[in-house]
N, C-alpha and C positions, 0 to 999 in steps of 0.2 A: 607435375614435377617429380622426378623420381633422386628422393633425395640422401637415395643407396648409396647415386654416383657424383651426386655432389660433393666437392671436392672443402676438406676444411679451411679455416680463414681465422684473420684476428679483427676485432676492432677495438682497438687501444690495449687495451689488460684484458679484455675479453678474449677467449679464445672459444668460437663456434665449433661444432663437430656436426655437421645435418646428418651421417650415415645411423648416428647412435642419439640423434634428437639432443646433444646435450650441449649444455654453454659454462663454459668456465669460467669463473669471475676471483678474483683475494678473497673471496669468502667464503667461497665452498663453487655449487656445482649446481644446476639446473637442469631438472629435465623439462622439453617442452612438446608441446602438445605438436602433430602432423602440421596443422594449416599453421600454425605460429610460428615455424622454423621454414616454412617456405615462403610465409610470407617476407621472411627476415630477410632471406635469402632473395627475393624479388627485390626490394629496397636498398639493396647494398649494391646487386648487380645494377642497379641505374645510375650508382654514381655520382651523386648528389642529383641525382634529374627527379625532375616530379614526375609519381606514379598516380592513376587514375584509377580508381575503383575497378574501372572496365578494365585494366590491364591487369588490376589483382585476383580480378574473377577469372579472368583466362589464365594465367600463368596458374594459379594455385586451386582454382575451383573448376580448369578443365572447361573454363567457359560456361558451366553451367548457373543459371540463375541464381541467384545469392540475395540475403535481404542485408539492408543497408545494417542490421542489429548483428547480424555474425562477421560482418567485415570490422565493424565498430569494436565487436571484445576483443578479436584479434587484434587490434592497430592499440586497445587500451593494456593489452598484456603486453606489447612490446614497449609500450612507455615504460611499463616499472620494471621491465627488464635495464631498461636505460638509468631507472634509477637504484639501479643497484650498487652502483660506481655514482653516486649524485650527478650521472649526466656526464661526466668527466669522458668518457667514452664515444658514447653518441646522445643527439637528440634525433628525434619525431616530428617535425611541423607540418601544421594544416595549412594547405593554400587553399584558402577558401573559394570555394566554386571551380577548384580545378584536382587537386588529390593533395596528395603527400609524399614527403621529401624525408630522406634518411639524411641526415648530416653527420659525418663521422668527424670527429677531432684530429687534429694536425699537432702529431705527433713532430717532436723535436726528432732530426736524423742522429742515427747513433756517429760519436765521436764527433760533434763539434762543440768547438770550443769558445766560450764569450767573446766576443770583442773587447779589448782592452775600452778602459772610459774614457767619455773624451775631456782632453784639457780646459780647464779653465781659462786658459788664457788662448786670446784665440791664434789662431797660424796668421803670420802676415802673409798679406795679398789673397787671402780666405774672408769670406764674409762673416762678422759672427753669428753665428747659427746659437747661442743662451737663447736666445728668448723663442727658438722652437721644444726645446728641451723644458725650459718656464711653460709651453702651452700648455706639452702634451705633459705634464706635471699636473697642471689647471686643471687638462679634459680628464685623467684620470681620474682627480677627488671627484670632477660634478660628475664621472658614470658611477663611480662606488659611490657616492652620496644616494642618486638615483636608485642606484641596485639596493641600496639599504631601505629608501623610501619601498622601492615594489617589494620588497620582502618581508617588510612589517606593516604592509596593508592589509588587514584580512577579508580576503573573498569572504567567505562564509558569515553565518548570522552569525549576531552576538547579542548580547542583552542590552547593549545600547541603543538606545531608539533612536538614536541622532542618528546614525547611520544606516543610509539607505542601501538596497541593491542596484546596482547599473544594469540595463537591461537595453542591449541596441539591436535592432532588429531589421535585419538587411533585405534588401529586396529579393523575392524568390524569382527564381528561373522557370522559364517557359520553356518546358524539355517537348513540347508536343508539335507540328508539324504548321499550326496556323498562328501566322505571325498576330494576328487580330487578337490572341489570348497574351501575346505581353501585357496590352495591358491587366489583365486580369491578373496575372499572375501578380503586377505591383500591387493592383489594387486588394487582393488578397493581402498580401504582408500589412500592406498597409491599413488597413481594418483589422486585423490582428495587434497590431500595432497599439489602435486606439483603443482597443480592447483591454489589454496590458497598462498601459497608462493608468486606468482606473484601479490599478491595485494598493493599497494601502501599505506602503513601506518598498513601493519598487519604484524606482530613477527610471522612467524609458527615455532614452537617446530621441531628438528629434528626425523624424526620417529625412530631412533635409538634408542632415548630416551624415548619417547613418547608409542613406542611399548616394551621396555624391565619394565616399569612403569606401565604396565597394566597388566601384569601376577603377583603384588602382591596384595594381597586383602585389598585394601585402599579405602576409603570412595573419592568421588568427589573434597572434599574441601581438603583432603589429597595431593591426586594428583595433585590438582590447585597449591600449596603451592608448592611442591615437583619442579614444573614443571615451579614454576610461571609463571603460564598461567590466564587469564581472563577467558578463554573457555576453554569449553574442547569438541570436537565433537566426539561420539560415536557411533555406527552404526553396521548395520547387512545385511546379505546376504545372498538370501532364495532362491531357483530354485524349481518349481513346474511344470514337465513338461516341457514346452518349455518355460515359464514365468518365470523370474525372480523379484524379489522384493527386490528394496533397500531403507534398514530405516535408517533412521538416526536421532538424537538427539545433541540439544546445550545444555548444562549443565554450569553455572555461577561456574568457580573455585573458588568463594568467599565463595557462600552462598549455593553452593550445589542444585540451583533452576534449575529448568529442564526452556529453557526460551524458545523454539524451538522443533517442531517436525515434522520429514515432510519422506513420501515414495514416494515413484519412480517404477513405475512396465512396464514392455516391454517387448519382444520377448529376448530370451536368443539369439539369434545369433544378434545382436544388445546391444550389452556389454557397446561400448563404447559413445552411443549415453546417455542409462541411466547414466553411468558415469557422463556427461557432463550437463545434466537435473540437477543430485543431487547437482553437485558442484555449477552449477548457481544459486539453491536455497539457496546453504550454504552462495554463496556470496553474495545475495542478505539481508540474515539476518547480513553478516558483515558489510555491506553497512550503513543501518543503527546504530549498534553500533561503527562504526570508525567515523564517518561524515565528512567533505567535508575537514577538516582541517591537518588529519595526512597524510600529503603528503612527508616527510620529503627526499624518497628518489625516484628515479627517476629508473620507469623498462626500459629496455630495450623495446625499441617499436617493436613491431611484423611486419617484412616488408614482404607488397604485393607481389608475383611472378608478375613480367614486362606484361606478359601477359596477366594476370587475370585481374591487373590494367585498364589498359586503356579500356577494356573491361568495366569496373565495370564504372568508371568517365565518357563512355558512355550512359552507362543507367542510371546513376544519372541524366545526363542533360536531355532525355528523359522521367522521373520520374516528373523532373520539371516540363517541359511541359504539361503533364497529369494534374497536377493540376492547372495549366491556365487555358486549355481547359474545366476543371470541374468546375471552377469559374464562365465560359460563358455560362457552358450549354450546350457546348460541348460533349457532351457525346461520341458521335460515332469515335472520333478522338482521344478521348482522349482513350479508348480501344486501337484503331492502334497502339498507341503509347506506350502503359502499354505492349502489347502484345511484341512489339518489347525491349523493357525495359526487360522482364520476360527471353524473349530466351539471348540477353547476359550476364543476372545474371548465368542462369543455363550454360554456354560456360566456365564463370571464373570458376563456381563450380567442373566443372569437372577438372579442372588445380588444384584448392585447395579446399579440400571440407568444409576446418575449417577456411577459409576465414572471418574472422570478418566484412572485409565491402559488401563480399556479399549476406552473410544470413542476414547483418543489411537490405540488400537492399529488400531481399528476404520477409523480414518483412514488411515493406511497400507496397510491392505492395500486399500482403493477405491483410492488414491494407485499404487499397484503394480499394479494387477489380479490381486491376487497368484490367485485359485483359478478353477479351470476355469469358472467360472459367470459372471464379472467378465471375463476373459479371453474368453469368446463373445460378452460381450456386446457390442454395436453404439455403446455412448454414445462420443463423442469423450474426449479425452486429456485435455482442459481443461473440458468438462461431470464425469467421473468423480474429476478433484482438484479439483473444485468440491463434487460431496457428499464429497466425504472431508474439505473445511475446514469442513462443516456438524457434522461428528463435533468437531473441532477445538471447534470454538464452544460445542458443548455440554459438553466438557468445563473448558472456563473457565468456564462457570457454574458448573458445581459448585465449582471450585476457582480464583478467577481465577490465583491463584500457583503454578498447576502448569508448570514449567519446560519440560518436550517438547513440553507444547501448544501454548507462546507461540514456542517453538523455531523449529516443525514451520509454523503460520501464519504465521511470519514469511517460514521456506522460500518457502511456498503463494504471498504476496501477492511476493514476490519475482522468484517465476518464471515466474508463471503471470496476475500483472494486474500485475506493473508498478507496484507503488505503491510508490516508492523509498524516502519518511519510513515509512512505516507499517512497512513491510518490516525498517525499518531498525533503529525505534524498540521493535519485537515483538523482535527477536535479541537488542538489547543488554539490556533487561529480562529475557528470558529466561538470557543468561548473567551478570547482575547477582544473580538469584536461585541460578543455578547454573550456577557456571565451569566444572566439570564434567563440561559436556555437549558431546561429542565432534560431536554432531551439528550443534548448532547454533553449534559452533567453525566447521566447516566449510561449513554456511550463512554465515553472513557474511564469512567470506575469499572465498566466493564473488560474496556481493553488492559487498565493498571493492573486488576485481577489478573487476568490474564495472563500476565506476562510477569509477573509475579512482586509487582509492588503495591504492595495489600494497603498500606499506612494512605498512602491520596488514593488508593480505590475508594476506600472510605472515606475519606474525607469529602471526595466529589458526589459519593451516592447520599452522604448528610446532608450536602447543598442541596441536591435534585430536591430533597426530600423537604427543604424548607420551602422552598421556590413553589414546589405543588405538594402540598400537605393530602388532597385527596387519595387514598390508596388506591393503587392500580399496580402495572404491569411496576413502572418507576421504582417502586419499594423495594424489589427484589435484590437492587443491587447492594443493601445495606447488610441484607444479611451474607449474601455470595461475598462481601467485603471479609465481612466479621469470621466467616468461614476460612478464607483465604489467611487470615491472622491466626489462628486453630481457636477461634474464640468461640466454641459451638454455643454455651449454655446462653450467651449474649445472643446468640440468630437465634436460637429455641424460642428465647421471652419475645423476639421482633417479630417473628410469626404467628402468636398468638396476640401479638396485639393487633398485627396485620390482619388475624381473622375477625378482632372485634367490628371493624368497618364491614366487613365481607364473609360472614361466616360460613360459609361453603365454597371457597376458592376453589377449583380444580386447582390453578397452579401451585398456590401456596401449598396446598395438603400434599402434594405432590414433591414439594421440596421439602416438605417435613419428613416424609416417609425417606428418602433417598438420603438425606441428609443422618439419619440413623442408621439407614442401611450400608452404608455404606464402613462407616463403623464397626456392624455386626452389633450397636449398640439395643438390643433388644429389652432392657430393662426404660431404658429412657426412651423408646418408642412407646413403649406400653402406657406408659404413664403421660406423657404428650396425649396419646390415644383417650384416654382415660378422660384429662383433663379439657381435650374440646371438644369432649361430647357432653358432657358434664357441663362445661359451661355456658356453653352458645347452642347444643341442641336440648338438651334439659331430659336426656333420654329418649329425645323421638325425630330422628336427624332427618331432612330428606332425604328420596332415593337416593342420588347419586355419591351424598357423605356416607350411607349405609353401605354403599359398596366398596367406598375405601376403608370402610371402618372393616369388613367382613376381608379385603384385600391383607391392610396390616396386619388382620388378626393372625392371617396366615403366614405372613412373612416374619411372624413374632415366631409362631410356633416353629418355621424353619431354621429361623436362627439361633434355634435352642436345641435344633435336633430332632425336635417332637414331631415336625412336618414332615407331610407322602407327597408326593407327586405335586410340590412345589413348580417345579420348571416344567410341566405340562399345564399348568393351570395359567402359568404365564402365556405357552403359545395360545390355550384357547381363548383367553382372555382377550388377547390382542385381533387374532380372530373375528370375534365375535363385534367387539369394535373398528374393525375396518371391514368387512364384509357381509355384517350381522350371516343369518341362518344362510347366504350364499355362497359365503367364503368356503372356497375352492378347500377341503382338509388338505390334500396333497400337494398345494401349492407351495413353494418356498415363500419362506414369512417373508425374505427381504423384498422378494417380488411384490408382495401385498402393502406390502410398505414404503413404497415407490417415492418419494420427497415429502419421508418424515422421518428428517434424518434425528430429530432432537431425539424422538419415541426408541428411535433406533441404540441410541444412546444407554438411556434408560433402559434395554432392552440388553445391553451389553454389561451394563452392570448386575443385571437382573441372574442373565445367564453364570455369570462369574460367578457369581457368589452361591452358585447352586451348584458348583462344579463342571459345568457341561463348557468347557474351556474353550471346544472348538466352535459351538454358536456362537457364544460372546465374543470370538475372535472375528466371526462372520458379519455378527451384529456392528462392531466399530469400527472395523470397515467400512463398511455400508454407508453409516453415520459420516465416518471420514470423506466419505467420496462423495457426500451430500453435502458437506462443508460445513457442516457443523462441528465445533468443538465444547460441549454442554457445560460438565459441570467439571469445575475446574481442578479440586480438590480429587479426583482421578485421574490426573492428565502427569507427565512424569516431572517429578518434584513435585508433586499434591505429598499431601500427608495422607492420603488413599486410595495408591494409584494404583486402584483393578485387584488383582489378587497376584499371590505368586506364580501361579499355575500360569496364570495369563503373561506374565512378563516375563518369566521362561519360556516361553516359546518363540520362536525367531521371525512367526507369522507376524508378530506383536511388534516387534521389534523394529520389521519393517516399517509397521506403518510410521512410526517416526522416526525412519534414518531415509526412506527414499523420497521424500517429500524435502526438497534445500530448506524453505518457508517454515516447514514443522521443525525441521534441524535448527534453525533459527529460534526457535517458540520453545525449543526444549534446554534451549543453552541459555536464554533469558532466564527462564525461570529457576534451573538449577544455578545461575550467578546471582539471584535474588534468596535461594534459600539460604548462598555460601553467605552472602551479605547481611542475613539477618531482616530483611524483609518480607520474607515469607515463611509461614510454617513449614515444617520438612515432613519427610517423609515419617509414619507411623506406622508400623504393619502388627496387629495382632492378632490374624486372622490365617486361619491356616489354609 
């Protein structure tokens, strides 16, 4: 569509322009994007007719291939285009299973004039016609009545647990060539179907109804009404060879807004695996719009086969272990140990293969690399806890209300994509079902941190912290809390009480030094330094506390100026721990560094603060594109974010203005500092 030559048009108070992209409204003026002013222009030129995806693809995409998600923001930008005028102008509706309809408003013609009213008394030899005037009196109140009823219903959660979400899930389409797969395609919705059911605070629509509702041709917001449903899920079923492809769609039964769209594709002899893929996505968008509140009624819990259990409460304490051992530094032990963990996950799986806690388990250790085999392999850090939330997902099918999994994916989207609601709305459901859970206490004091509401970060790393009193990895969140409040001398005393259980942490000594450093706080390092050596090695530390002790000693003396070749002692240092006496010298560090994105981190602050601006810019990069975001009190709106040098530079700048997700992450937190939730920015450091 060349929409140079497209000629302008009104619809209602709007006045369209496609040569100059703009739209004129009583408010001001709109510019719009190419595909969104031709697509406008395709829906008008039909005339109230329903257009077809496949028509919007040729008319405006040239025919070429298009994924149902970029037809979707376009069709969702011309709705709030529509309500910029509340609609008054035109509406957007979905005809489900066939396209969408531009409906323009019927404008009054200029110059006419009302009809005089009619008599009260009637004409003779006329019938009296009052009691049509009495109807359509009637049918007005009960449609405004009505309209007032749909308009103070609220779709969305709310904190009342009486109220549920409606959820109606329509029979999917057989878009593929062999009539033999209708059924499958029902029988897909329809095992999705029962899948959904089992969620805690969702209404599913019975498919009796739901499916005899679909074979009449009603608009989405028709059938929400008919159904009263909130949702409506729509979907289709494609075989291509030996491939299969399933789509699906969430459509809002209010307002007809497409809000969801998502496919699934895998080997056709593998049916029910994609099954289980789609539904765990569907549940994961109900996740979200339910939140943590409609729990009103209670499923039946899913019980373990006897055997598979204790097999499984095996390699959980196993699994434990591993991460001790990884805390030490352990590494070779802690493999033994994953290894032995991994064979009796896959023992239970063969007893149950939809086992919820042992594909939760099954997830962890991809997520870890916990056994020699995962640990050689070559997948990145964020491809490898990417199939581990594949384990995740298949375990919400079987069980959407199993609490480690909604836990554990909450972690996943948290850490690792950046989806802050999702993230958010996965923890609090998961400790809504089960408070419990030390882990996912400690997941979200970490995402609170985060995002910069420090007061329940803390509050949730106290709980983790009552719930499992042993020290471990758990603890850390109380001080990264207490940090996040600018409460430092309060983390100072939690880390040295955290070193009396464990008195050579790598992590913990790790977060003491950084946690100074970052400061330039070189008086209260020294003295930290002082006092756990003093207390817990008694003057005779082992090797690897002597080297942090011989590390800070240096980073004491660079923070005072007394220090040489500070930031080369750092590359060798790093060196020397990822490639001992092999390491390539003229290798690029980040290269050596290949998915350690935290070190990378540490490594950027490290550079920072020694001047060398353009490593540390290279270094958080790295880190970024590893998908780590470390320590928080650096990140922007920290009370010590980086240095100036670093955040004058534009290199810097980008990283958090080209990333939407980061742009997100960075507007959170600076509306938690404006708010008084989080400490602010500090800078004393030149």
């Amino acid at each position: 569509m060349n929409l140079a030559r497209e000629p302008g048009f009104r619809l209602g108070s709007l006045e369209v322009r496609p040569s100059t992209r703009e739209l004129i409204h009583p408010g001001g003026r709109e510019s719009l994007e190419p595909r969104v002013m031709s697509v406008l222009i395709a829906l008008v030129q039909a005339k109230g007719e329903v257009v077809t995806r496949d028509d919007l693809s040729a008319q405006c995409w040239d025919g070429r291939i298009v994924s149902d998600d970029a037809i979707n923001r376009v069709l969702s930008r011309i709705r709030k285009l529509s309500e910029l005028t509340g609609g008054r102008d035109f509406t957007l509706e979905t005809i489900t299973k066939v396209g969408y309809r531009l409906v323009a408003a019927e404008a009054a013609a200029a110059g006419d004039t009302p009809a005089p009213p009619p008599s009260s008394t009637p004409t003779p030899g006329k019938p009296d016609r009052r009691w049509v005037f009495a109807a359509i009196a009637t049918l007005a109140v009960l449609v405004l009545g009505s309209g007032w009823w749909l308009s103070t219903r609220e779709p969305q959660w709310t904190n009342d647990p009486t109220k549920s979400l409606t959820l109606a899930v329509l029979p999917f389409d057989n878009l593929g060539d062999a009539q033999g797969d209708d059924v499958l395609a029902l029988g897909m919705s329809r095992e999705i179907r029962n899948t959904l059911s089992r969620v805690r605070g969702l209404r599913v629509v019975s498919d009796s109804s739901s499916f005899a509702i679909a074979s009449e041709p009603l608009t989405s917001t028709e059938m929400g009404r008919r159904l009263q449903a909130d949702l409506l899920l729509d979907g289709s079923f494609e075989r291509t060879g030996d491939t299969v492809r399933l789509s699906a769609e969430l459509v809002d039964g209010w307002d007809g807004v497409n809000v969801w769209t998502g496919t699934q594709s895998g080997p056709a002899a593998d049916l029910n695996r994609l099954r289980q893929q789609m539904a765990a996505r569907v549940f994961e968008q109900m996740v979200v719009k339910i939140g943590p509140n409609r729990l009103e009624r209670l499923a039946d819990p899913r019980v373990e086969d006897g055997r598979s259990y204790r097999l499984l409460v095996e390699a959980n304490q196993l699994l434990e272990t591993v991460s001790g051992y990884r805390m030490r530094g352990n590494g070779k032990q802690a493999l033994e140990f994953g290894g032995r963990a991994d064979a009796l996950v896959g023992q239970a799986l063969a007893i149950d293969a939809n086992s919820p806690m042992a594909l939760s388990l099954k997830a962890r250790i991809y997520a870890m690399a916990a056994t020699p085999e995962l640990s050689a392999n070559k997948l990145s850090v964020i491809d490898r806890q990417a199939k581990g939330a594949e384990y995740l997902r298949q375990a919400l099918a079987a069980d959407p209300d199993y609490a480690p999994a909604l836990g554990a994916l909450g972690e996943y989207y948290r850490r690792y994509e950046w989806r802050w609601t999702t993230a958010e709305s996965m923890l609090e459901r998961a400790l809504a079902l089960d408070p419990n859970q030390a882990d996912a206490r400690v997941s979200y004091s970490y995402f609170l941190s985060g995002v910069g509401r420090c007061v329940e970060a803390l509050e949730h790393a106290q709980a983790a912290l009552k719930i499992d009193p042993e020290f471990g990895w758990r603890t850390m969140g109380v001080p990264r809390a207490l940090k996040c409040l600018g409460r430092y001398d309060e983390a100072d005393a939690f880390y040295l009480d955290a070193l009396r259980q464990d008195t050579d942490n790598p992590i913990v000594l790790r977060e003491v030094y950084l946690s100074h450093l970052v400061r330039g706080d070189a008086a209260g390092l020294e003295a930290m330094r002082a006092k756990i050596d003093a207390t817990y090695w008694k003057g005779a530390p082992p090797p690897d506390a002597q080297e942090w002790l011989d590390w800070t000693g240096a980073a004491i003396k660079a923070m005072r100026g007394e220090g040489v070749g500070f930031a080369e002692g750092i590359e060798d240092q790093v060196r020397r721990e990822v490639g001992g006496a092999d390491a390539d010298p003229q290798a690029p560090l980040a290269n050596l560094l290949h998915g350690k994105a935290d070190l990378m981190w540490v490594l950027a602050i490290e550079f920072g603060f020694t001047g060398h601006t353009d490593r540390a810019i290279t270094m958080l990069q790295e880190a970024v594109n590893g998908g780590t975001l470390y320590i928080p009190e650096t990140m922007p709106g920290g009370q010590f974010e980086f240095t100036p040098g670093m955040r004058a530079d534009p290199r810097y700048q980008a990283i958090w203005r080209n990333d939407p997700r980061l742009v997100e992450l960075v507007n959170l937190r600076r509306q938690a500092v404006s708010d008084g939730q989080m400490a602010g920015p500090v800078d004393t450091r030149s």
